[in-house]
VEXDREN-2710 file (C-alpha; in Angstrom, 1 decimal):
% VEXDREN-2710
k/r/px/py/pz
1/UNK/3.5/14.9/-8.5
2/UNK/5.1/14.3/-5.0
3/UNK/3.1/17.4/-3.5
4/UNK/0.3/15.6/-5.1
5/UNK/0.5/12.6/-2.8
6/UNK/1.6/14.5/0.0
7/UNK/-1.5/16.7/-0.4
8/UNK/-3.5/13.3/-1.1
9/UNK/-2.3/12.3/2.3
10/UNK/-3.0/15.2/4.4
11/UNK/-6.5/14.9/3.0
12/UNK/-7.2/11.1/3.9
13/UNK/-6.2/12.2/7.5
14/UNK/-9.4/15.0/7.4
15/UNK/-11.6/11.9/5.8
16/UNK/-10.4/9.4/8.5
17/UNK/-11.8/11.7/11.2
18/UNK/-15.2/12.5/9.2
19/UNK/-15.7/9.3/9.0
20/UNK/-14.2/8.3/12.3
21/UNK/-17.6/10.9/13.6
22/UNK/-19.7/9.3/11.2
23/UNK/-19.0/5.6/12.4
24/UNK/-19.2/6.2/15.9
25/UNK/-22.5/8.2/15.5
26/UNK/-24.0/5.1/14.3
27/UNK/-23.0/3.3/17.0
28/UNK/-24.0/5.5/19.5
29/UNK/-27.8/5.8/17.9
30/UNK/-28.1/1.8/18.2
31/UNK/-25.9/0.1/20.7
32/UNK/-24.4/-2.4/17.7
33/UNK/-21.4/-4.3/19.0
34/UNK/-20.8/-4.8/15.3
35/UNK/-21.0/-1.4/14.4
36/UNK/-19.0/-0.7/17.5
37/UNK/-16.1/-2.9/16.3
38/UNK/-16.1/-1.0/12.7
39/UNK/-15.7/2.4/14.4
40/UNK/-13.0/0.6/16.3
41/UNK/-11.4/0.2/13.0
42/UNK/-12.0/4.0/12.3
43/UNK/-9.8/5.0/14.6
44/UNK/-6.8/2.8/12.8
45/UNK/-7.4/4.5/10.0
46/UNK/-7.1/8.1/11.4
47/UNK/-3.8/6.8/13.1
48/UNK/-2.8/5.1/9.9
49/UNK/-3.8/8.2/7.8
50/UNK/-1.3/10.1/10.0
51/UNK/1.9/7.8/10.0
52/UNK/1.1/7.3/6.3
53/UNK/1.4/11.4/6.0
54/UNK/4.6/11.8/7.8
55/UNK/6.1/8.7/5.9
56/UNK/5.4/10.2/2.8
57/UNK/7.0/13.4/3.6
58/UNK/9.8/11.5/4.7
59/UNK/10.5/9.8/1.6
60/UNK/10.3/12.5/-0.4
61/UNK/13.6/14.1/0.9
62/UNK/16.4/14.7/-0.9
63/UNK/19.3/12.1/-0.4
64/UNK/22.0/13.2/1.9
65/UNK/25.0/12.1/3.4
66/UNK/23.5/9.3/5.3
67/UNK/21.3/8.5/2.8
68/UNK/22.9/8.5/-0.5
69/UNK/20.4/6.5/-2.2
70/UNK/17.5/8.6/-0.6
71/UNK/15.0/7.8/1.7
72/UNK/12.5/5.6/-0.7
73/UNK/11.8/3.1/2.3
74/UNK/10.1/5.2/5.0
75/UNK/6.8/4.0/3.1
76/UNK/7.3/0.7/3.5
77/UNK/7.5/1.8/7.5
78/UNK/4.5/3.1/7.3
79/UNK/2.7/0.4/5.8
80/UNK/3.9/-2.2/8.4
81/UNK/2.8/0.2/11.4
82/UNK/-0.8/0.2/9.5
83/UNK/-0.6/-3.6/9.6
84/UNK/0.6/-3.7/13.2
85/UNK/-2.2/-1.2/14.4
86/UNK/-4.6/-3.0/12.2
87/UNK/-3.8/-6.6/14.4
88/UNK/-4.5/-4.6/17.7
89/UNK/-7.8/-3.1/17.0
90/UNK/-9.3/-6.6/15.7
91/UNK/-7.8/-8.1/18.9
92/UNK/-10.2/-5.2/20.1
93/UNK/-13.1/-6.1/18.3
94/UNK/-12.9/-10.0/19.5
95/UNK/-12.7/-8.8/23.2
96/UNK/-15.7/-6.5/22.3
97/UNK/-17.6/-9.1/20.5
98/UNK/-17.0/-11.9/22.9
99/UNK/-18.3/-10.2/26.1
100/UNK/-21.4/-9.3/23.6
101/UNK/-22.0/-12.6/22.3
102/UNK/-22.7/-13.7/26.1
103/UNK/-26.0/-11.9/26.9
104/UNK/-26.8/-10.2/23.0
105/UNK/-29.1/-6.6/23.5
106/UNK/-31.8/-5.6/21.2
107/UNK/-30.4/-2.2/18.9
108/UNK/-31.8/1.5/19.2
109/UNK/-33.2/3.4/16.6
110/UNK/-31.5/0.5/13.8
111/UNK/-32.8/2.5/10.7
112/UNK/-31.5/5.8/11.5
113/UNK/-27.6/3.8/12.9
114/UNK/-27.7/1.9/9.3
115/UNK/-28.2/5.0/7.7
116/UNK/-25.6/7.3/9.2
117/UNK/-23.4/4.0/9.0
118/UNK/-23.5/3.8/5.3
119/UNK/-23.4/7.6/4.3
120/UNK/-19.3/6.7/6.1
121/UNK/-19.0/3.9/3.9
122/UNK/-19.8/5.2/0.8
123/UNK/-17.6/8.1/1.8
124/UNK/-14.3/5.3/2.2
125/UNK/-15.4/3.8/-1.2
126/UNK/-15.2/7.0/-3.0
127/UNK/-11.3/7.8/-0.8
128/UNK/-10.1/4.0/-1.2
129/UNK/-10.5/3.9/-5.1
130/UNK/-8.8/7.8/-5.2
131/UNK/-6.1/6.7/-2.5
132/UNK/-5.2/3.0/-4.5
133/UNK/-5.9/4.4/-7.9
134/UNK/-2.8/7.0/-7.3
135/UNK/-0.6/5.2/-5.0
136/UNK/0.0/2.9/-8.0
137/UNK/0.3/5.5/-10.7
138/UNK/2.9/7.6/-8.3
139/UNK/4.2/4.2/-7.1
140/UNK/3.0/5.2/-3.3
141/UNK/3.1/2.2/-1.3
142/UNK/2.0/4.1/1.7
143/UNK/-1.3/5.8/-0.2
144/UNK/-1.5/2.4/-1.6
145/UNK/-1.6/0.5/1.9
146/UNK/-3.9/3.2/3.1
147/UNK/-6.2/2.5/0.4
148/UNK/-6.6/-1.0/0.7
149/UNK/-6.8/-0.7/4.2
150/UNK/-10.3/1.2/4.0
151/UNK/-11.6/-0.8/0.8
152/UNK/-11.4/-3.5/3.6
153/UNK/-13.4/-1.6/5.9
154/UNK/-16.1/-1.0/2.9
155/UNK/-16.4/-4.3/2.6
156/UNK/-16.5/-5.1/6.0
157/UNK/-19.2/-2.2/6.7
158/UNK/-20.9/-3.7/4.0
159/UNK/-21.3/-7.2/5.7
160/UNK/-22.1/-5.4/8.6
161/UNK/-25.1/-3.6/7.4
162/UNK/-26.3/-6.4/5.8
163/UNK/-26.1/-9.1/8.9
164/UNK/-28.0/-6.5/11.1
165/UNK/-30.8/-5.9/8.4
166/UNK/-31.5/-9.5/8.6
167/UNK/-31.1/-9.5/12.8
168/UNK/-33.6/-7.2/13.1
169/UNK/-35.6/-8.4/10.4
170/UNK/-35.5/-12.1/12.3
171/UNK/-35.3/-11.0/15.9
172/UNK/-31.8/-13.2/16.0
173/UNK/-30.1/-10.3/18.2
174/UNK/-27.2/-12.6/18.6
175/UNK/-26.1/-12.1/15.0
176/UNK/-24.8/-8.8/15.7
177/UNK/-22.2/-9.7/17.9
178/UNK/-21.4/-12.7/15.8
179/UNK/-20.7/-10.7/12.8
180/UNK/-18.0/-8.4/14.7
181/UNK/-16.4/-11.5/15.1
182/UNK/-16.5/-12.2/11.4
183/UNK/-15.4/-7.8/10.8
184/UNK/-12.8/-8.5/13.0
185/UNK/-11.4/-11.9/11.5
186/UNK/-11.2/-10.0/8.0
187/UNK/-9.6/-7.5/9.5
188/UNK/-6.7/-9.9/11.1
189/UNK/-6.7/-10.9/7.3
190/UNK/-6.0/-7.8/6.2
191/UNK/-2.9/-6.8/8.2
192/UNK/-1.4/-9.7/8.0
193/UNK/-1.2/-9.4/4.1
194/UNK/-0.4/-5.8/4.5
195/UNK/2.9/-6.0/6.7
196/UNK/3.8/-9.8/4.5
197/UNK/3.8/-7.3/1.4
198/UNK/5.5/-4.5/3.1
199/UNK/7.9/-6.5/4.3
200/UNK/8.8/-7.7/0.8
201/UNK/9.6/-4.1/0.2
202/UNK/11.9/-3.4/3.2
203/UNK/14.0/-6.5/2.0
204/UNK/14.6/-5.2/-1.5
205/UNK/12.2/-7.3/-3.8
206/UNK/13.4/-7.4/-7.5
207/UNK/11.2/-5.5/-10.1
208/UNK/8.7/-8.0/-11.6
209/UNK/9.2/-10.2/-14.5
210/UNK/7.0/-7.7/-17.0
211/UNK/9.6/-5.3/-16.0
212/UNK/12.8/-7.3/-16.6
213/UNK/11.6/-8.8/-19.5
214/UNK/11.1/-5.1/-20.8
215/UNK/14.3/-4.1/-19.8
216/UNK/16.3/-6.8/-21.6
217/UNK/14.5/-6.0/-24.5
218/UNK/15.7/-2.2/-24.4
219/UNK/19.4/-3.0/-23.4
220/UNK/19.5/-5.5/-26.3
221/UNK/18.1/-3.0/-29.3
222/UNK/20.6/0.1/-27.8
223/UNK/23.6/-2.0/-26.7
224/UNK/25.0/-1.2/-30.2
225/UNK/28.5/-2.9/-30.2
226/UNK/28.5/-4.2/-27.1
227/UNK/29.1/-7.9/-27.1
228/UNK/26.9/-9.1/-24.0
229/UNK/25.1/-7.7/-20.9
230/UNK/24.7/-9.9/-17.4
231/UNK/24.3/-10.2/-13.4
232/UNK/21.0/-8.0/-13.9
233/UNK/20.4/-7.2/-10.3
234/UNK/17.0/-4.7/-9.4
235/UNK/15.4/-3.8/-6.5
236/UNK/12.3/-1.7/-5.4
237/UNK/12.2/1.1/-2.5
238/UNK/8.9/2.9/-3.0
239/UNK/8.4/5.2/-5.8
240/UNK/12.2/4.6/-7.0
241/UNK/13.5/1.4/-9.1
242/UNK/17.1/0.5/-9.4
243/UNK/19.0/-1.3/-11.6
244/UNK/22.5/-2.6/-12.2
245/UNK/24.4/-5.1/-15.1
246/UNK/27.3/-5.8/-17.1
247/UNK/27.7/-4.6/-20.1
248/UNK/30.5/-6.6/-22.4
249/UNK/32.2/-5.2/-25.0
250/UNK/35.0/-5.4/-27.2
251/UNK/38.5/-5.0/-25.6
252/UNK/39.5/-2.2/-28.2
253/UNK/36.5/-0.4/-27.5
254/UNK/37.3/3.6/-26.4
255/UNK/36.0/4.5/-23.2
256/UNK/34.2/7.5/-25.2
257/UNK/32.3/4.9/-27.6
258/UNK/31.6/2.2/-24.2
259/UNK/30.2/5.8/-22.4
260/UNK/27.8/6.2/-25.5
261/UNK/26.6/3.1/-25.9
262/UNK/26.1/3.2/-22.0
263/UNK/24.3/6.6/-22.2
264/UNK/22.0/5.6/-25.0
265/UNK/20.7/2.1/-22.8
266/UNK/20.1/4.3/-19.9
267/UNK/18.3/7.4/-21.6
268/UNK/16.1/4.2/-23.5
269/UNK/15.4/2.8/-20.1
270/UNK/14.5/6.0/-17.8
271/UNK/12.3/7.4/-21.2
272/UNK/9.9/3.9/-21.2
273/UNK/10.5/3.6/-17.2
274/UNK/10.7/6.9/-15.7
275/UNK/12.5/7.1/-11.8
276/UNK/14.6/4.5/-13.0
277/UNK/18.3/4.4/-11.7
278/UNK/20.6/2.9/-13.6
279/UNK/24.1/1.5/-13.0
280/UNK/26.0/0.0/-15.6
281/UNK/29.4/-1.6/-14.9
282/UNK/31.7/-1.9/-18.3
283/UNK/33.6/-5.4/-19.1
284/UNK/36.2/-6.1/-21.5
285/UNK/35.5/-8.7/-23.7
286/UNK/37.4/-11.8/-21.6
287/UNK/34.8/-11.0/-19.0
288/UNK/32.0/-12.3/-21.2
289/UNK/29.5/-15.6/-19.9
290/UNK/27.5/-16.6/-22.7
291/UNK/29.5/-16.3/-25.9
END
């Protein structure tokens, strides 16, 4: 599954460019600022494409020395460099737009631009859904960031193509220029929600309450004899989920029966949540909070 994503993200790095060609095509046939500012964003997306690639392959190594608990995070890196890059080239886009927006030009050969221009879109449609849909099943964050990061630019390209149908269907020329204002507002939208969730990642966010509530329900029909578990502590890095609790029980306990009891809970919990690492810490029964 890992050369899966990998391979997934090598890939996205060949569509970026197609459609990075495609985009910039249809500005060149009709002079569009708007259409302009969206092959701006095209070329984010081949530089995201690329970090995202490397980032991947840097997660997937092995732990080591230095990094005992592997190297999960270097997603999350990626992610907030997509957001960072993703601020700059709607900065871009304003500059662009603004200058525009001062003396608006009539477009070249619109039909044949609008064309080429949505043949890219509907080829990042088809990639988002593919890159998102996996990310989440493989837990990527990176595939996942680089997914969402071109559904916005469908949507965008979307509102594009429709604002300069009803320019030139009006003769309102200044609508072009006005709407890579509005692309490149979305797009400030977008990284900022991109690096705010990444973020979240890089400073250890606990699994969500679906999870712990599943969890708890596991530990409590394997914990066996075991008086009591507590201090559940979890965290997210990427594809890998830790966890960690107390686990009470009774002071004449063996340390062979605690060590079953333990190996049952965490066989239960990596079965129904698979990548999950689990560290159980073994009380006597003095230690216990609740009962």
């Amino acid at each position: 599954m890992q050369d899966k994503v990998r391979r997934l993200a090598f890939w996205s790095i060949i569509v970026a460019f197609a459609v990075l060609g495609l985009k910039f095509a249809a500005w060149w046939l009709t002079g569009s600022v708007a259409l302009f500012s969206d092959a701006l964003e095209s070329i984010v997306n081949v530089v995201a494409s690329t970090v995202a690639f490397y980032a991947i392959g840097v997660s997937q190594l092995p732990p080591d020395a230095n990094h005992p608990f592997g190297h999960h995070k270097a997603e999350y890196f990626s992610a907030v460099t997509e957001g960072v890059l993703i601020v700059v080239a709607a900065l871009l886009i304003f500059r662009e737009a603004a200058l525009a927006l001062i003396e608006p030009q009539p477009l070249d050969a619109p039909a044949l631009g609008l064309a080429v221009n949505m043949v890219a879109t509907a080829l990042n449609a088809v990639w988002a859904w593919l890159l998102v849909s996996t990310g989440r099943r493989e837990r990527s964050p990176a595939l996942v960031a680089d997914g969402k990061h071109l559904w916005s630019d469908v949507v965008t390209s979307a509102g594009v193509f429709a604002g300069l149908v009803l320019a030139l269907s009006t003769g309102w020329f200044w609508l072009d220029p006005a709407l890579a204002i509005v692309v490149a507002a979305n797009i400030l939208w977008q990284g900022w929600l991109l690096v705010r969730s990444s973020v979240q990642g890089l400073m250890d966010v606990a699994l969500d309450d679906n999870d712990l509530t599943r969890i708890r329900r596991i530990v409590e029909e394997n914990s066996g004899e075991a008086l009591e578990f507590h201090d559940v502590k979890s965290r997210e890095a990427g594809r890998a989920r830790f966890l960690e609790f107390h686990l009470v029980v009774p002071s004449d306990m063996t340390v062979e029966t605690s060590h079953e009891i333990c190996d049952r809970i965490e066989d239960a919990l990596i079965s129904a949540m698979p990548g999950l690492r689990v560290t159980i810490h073994v009380e006597p029964a003095h230690k216990a909070k609740f009962n």
